[in-house]
N, CA, C and O atoms as a GROMACS GRO file, in nm:
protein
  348
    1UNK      N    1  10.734  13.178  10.034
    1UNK     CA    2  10.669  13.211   9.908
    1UNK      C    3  10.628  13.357   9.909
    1UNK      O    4  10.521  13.383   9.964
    2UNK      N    5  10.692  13.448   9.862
    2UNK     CA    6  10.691  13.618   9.785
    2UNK      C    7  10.553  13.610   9.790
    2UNK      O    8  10.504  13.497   9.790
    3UNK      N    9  10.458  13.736   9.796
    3UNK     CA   10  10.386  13.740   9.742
    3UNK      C   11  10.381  13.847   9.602
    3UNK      O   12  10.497  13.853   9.560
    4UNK      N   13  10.330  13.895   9.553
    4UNK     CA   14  10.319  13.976   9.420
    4UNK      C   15  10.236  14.013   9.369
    4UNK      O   16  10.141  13.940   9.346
    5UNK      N   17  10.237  14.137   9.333
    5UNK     CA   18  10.132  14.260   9.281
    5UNK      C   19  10.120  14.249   9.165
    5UNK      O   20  10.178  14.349   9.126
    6UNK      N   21  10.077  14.186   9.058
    6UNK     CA   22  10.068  14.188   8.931
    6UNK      C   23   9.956  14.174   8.823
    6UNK      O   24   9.838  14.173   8.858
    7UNK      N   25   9.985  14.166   8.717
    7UNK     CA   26   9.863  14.184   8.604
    7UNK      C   27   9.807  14.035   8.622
    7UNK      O   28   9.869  13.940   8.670
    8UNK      N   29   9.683  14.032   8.575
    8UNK     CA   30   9.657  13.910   8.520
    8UNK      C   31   9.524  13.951   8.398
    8UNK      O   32   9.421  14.016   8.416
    9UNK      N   33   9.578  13.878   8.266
    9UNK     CA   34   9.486  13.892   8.180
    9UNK      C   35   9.341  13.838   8.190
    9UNK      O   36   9.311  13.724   8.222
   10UNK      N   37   9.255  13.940   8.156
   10UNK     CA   38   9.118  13.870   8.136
   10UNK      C   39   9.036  13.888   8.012
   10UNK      O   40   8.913  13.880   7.999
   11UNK      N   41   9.110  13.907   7.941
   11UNK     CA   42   9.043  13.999   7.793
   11UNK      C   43   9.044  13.851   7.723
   11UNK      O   44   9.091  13.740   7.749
   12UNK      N   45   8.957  13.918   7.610
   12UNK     CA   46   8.958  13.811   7.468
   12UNK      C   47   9.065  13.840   7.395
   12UNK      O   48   9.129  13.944   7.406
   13UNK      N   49   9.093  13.736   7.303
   13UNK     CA   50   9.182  13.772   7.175
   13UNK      C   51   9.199  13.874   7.135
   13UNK      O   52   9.111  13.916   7.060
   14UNK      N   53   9.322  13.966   7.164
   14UNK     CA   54   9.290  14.098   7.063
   14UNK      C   55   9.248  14.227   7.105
   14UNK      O   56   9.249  14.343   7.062
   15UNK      N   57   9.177  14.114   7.289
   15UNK     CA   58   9.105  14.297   7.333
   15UNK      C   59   9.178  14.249   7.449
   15UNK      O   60   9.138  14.139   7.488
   16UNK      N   61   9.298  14.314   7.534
   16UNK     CA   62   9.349  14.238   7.646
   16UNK      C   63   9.274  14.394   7.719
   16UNK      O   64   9.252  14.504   7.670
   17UNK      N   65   9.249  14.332   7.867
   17UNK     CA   66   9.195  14.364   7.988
   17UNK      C   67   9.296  14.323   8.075
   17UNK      O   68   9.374  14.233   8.044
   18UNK      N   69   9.300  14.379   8.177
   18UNK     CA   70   9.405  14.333   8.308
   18UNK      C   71   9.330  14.342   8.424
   18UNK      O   72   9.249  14.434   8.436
   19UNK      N   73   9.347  14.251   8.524
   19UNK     CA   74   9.331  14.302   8.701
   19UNK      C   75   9.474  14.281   8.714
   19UNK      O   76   9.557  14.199   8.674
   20UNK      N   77   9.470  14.442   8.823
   20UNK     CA   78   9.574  14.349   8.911
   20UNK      C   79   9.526  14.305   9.028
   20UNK      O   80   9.418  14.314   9.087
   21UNK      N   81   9.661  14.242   9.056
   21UNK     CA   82   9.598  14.127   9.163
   21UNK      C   83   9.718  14.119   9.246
   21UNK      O   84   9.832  14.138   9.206
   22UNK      N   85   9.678  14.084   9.386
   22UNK     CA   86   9.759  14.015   9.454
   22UNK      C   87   9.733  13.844   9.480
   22UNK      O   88   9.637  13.772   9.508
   23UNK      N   89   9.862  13.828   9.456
   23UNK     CA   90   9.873  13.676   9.425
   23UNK      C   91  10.008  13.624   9.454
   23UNK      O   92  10.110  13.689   9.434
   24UNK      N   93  10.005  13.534   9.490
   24UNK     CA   94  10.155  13.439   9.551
   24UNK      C   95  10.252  13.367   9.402
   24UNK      O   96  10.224  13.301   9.302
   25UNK      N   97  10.352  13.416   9.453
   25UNK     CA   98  10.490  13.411   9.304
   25UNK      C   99  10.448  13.279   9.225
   25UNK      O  100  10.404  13.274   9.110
   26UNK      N  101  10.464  13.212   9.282
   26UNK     CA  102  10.435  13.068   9.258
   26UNK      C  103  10.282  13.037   9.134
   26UNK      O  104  10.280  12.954   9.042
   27UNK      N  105  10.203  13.105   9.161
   27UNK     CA  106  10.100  13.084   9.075
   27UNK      C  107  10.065  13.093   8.949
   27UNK      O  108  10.058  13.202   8.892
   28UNK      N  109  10.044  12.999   8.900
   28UNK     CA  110  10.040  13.080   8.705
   28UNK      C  111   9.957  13.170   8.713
   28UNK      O  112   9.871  13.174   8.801
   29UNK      N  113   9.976  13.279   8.599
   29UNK     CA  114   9.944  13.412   8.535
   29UNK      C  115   9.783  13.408   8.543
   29UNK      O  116   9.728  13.516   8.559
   30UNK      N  117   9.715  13.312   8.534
   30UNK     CA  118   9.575  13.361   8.524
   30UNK      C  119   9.535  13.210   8.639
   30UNK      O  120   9.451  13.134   8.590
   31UNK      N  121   9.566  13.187   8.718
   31UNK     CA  122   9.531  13.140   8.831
   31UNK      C  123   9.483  13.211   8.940
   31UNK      O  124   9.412  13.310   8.957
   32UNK      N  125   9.570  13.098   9.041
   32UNK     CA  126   9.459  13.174   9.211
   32UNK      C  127   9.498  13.293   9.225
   32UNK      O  128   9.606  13.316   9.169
   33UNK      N  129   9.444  13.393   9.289
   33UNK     CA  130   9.491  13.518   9.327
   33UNK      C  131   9.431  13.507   9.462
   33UNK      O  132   9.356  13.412   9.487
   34UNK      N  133   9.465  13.618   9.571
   34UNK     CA  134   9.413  13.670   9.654
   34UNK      C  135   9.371  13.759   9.698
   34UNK      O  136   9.356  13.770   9.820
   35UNK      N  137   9.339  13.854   9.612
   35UNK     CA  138   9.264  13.980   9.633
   35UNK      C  139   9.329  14.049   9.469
   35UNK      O  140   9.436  14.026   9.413
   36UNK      N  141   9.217  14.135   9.430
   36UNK     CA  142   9.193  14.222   9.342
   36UNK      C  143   9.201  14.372   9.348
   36UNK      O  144   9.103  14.446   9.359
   37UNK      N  145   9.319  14.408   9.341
   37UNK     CA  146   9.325  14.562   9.370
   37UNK      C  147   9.335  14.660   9.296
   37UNK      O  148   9.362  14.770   9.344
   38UNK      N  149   9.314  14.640   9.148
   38UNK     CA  150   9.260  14.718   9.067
   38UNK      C  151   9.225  14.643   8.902
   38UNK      O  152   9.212  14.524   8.873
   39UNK      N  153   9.216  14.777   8.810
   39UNK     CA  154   9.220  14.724   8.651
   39UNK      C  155   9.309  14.796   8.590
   39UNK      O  156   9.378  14.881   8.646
   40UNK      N  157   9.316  14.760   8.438
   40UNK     CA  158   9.454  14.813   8.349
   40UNK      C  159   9.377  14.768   8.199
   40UNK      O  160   9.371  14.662   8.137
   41UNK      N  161   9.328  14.890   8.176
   41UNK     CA  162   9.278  14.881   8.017
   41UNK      C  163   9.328  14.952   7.900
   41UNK      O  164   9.271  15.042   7.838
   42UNK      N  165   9.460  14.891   7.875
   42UNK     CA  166   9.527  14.993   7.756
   42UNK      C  167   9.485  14.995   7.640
   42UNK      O  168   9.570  15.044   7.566
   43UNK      N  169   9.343  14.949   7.560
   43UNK     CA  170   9.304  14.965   7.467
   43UNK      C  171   9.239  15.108   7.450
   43UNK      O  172   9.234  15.151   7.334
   44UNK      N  173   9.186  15.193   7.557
   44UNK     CA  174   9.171  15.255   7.542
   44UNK      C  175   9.250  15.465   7.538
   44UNK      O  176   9.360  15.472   7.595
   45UNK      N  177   9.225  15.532   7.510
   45UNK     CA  178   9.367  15.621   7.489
   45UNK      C  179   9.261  15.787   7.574
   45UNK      O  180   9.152  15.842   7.557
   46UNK      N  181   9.369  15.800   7.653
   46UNK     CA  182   9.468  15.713   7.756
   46UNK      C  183   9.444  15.576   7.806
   46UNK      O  184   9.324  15.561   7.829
   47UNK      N  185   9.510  15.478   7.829
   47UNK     CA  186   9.478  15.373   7.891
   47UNK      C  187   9.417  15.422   8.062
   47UNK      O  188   9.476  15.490   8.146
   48UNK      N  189   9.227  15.332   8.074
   48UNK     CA  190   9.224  15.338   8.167
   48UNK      C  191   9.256  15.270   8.306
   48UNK      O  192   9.240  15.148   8.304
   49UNK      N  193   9.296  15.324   8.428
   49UNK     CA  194   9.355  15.226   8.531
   49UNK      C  195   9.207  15.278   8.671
   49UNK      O  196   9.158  15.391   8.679
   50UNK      N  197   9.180  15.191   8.735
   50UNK     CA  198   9.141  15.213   8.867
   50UNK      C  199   9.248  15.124   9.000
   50UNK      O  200   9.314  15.024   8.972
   51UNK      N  201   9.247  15.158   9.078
   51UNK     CA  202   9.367  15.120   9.148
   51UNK      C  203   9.273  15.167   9.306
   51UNK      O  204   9.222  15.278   9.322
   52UNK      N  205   9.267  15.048   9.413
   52UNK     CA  206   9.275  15.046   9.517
   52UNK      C  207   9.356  15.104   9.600
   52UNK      O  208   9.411  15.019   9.670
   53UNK      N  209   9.385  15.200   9.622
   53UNK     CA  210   9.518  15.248   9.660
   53UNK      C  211   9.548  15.216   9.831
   53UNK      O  212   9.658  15.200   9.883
   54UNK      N  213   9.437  15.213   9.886
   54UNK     CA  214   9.458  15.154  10.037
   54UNK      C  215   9.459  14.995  10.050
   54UNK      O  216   9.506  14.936  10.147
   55UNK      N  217   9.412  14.946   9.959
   55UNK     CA  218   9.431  14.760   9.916
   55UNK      C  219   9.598  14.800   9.943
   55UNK      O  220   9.650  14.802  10.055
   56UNK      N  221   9.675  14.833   9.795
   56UNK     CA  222   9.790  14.831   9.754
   56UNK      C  223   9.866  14.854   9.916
   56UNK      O  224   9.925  14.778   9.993
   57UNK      N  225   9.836  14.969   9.918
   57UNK     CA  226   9.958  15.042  10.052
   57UNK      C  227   9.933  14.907  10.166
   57UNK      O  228  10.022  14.877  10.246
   58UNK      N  229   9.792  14.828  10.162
   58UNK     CA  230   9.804  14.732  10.298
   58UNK      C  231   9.926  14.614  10.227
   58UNK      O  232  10.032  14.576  10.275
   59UNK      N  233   9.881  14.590  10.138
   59UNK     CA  234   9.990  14.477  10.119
   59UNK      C  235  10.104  14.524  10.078
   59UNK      O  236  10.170  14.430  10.033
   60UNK      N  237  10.170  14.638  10.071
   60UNK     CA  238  10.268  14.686  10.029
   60UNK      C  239  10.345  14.680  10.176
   60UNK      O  240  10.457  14.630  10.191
   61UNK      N  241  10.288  14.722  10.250
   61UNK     CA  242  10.333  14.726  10.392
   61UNK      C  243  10.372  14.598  10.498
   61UNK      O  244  10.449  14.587  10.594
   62UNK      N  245  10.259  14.491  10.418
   62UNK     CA  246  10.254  14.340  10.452
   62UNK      C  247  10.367  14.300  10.383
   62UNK      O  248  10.377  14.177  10.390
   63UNK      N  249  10.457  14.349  10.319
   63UNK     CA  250  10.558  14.289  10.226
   63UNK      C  251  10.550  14.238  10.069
   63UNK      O  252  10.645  14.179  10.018
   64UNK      N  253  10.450  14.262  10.011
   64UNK     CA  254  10.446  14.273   9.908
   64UNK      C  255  10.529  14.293   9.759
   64UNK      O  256  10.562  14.411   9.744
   65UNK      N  257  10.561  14.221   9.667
   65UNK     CA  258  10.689  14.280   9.559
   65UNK      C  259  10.570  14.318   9.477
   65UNK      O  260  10.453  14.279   9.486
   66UNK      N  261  10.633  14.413   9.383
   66UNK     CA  262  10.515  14.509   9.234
   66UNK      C  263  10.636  14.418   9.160
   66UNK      O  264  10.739  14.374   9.211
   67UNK      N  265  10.592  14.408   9.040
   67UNK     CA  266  10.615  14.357   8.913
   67UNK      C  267  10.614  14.515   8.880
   67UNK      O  268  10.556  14.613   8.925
   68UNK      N  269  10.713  14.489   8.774
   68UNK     CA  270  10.756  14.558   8.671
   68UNK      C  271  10.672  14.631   8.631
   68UNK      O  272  10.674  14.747   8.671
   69UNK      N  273  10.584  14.594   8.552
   69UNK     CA  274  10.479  14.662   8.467
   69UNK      C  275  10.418  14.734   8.570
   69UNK      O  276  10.428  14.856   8.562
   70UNK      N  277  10.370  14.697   8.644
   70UNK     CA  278  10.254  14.728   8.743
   70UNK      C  279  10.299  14.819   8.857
   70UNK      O  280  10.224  14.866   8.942
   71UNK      N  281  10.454  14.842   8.848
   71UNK     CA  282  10.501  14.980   8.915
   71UNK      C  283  10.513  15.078   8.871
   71UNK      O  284  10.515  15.176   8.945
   72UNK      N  285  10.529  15.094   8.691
   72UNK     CA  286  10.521  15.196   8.604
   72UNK      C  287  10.384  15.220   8.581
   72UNK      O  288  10.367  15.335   8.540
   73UNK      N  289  10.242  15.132   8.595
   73UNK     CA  290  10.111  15.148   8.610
   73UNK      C  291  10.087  15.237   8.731
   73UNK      O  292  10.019  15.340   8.735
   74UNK      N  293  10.153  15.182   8.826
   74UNK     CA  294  10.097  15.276   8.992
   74UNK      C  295  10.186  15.446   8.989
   74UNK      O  296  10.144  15.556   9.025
   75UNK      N  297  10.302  15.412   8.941
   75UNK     CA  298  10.410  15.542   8.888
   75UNK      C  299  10.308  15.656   8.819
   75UNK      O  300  10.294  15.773   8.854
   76UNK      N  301  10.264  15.609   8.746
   76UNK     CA  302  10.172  15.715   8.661
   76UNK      C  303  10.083  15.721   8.726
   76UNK      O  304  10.027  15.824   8.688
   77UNK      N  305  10.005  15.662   8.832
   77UNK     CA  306   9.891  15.711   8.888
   77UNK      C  307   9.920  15.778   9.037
   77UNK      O  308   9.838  15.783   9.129
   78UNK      N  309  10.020  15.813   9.038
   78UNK     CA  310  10.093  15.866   9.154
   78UNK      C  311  10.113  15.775   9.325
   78UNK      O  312  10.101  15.813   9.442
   79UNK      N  313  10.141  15.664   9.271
   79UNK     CA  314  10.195  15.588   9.418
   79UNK      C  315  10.323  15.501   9.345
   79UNK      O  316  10.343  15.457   9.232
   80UNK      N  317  10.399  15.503   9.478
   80UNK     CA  318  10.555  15.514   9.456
   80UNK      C  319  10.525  15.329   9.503
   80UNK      O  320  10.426  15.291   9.566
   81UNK      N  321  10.628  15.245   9.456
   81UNK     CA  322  10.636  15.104   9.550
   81UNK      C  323  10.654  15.093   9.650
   81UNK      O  324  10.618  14.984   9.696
   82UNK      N  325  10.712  15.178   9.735
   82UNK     CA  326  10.665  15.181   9.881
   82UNK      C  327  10.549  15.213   9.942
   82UNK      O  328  10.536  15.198  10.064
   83UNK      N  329  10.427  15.270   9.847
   83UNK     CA  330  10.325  15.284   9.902
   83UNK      C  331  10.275  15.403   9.925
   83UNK      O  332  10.153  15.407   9.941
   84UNK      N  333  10.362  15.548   9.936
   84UNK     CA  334  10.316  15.661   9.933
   84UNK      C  335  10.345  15.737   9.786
   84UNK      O  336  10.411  15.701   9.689
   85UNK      N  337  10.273  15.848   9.810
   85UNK     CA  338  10.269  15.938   9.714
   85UNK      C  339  10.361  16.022   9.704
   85UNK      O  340  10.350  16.075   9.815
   86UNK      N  341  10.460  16.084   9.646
   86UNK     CA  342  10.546  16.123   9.541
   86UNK      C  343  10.536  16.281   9.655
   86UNK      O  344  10.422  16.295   9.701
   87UNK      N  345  10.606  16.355   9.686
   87UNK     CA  346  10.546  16.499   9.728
   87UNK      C  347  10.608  16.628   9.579
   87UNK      O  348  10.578  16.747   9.584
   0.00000   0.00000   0.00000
């Protein structure tokens, strides 16, 4: 069982909020997770992100997959899916 770096919604109707999270493939979208390694608030402009970046790089290194979204989230905040920074 993969594990996976991804969003999970926590917002109300209308106002979506994100954590990401690490969480096992298998789990529905707003289920168990196992650790919380950042947020993703695109309501606001720029959308704001905070990001664990030594969380990420441990489980990135533990084998970890990024989802889609959430590699173009870490892309813009300057960490690559392997875990380092861009030179």
């Amino acid at each position: 069982m993969p594990v996976k770096i991804r969003l999970q919604r926590i917002g109300a109707k209308k106002k979506p909020f994100y954590r990401i999270v690490v969480a096992n493939s298998e789990a529905p979208r707003g289920g168990r997770f196992l650790e919380i390694v950042g947020t993703y608030n695109p309501l606001t402009e720029p959308a704001t992100v905070t990001v664990r970046e030594e969380k990420i790089r441990e489980w990135l290194t533990r084998g970890a997959q990024v989802t889609g979204t959430v590699r173009n989230i870490l892309k813009r905040e300057g960490i690559t899916a392997n875990g380092t920074k861009p030179e």
